[in-house]
C-alpha positions in Angstrom: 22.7 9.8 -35.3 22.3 10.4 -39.0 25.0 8.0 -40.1 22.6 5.4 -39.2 20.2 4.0 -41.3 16.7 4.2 -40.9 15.5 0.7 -40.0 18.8 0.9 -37.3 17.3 4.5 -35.4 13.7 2.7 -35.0 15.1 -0.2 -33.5 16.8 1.8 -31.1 13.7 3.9 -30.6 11.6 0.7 -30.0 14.5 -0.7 -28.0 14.1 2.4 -25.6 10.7 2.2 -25.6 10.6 -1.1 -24.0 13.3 -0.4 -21.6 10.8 2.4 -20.1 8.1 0.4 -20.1 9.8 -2.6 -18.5 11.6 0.0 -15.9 7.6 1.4 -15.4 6.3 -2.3 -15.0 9.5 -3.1 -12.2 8.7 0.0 -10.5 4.8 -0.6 -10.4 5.8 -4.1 -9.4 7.5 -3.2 -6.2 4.8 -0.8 -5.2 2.5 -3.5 -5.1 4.3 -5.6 -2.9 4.7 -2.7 -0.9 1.0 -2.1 -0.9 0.5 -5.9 -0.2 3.1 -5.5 3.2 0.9 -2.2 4.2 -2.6 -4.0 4.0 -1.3 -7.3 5.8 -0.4 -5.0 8.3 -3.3 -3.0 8.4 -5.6 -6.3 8.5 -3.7 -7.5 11.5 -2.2 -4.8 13.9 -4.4 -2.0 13.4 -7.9 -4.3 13.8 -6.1 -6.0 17.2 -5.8 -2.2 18.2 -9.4 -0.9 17.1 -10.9 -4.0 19.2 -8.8 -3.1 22.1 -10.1 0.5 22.1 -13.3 -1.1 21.5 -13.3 -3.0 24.9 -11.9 -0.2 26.4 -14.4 1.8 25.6 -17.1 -0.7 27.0 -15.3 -1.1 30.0 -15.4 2.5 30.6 -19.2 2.9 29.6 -20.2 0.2 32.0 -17.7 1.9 35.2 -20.4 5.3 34.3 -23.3 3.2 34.5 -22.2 2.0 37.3 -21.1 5.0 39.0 -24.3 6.6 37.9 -26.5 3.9 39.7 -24.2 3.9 42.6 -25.1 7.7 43.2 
């Protein structure tokens, strides 16, 4: 490394530096998306399934009320 001159080692330092930082930005990229896929799915499946718990759950408070009058 020392038969290089000076000007040579820091572009290679700086040349490095960007690669990490570009590998960092791709990385951080693709979680995003990732993170994107995870909320669509969160916003769509897991609402449709809290609303059917939800009705559920009505259905089976009016069946006691009804059950409870009945006796």
């Amino acid at each position: 490394m020392n038969q290089f001159k000076i000007g040579t080692r820091l572009g290679m330092a700086f040349g490095l530096v960007l690669l990490i930082t570009a590998v960092i930005a791709a990385v951080g990229f693709w979680r995003l998306s990732m993170l994107k896929e995870t909320t669509v799915r969160i916003a769509t499946v897991e609402i449709e399934r809290n609303q059917l718990a939800m009705e559920w759950k009505a259905g089976i408070d009016l069946n006691w009320t009804r059950a409870s009058a009945a006796l």
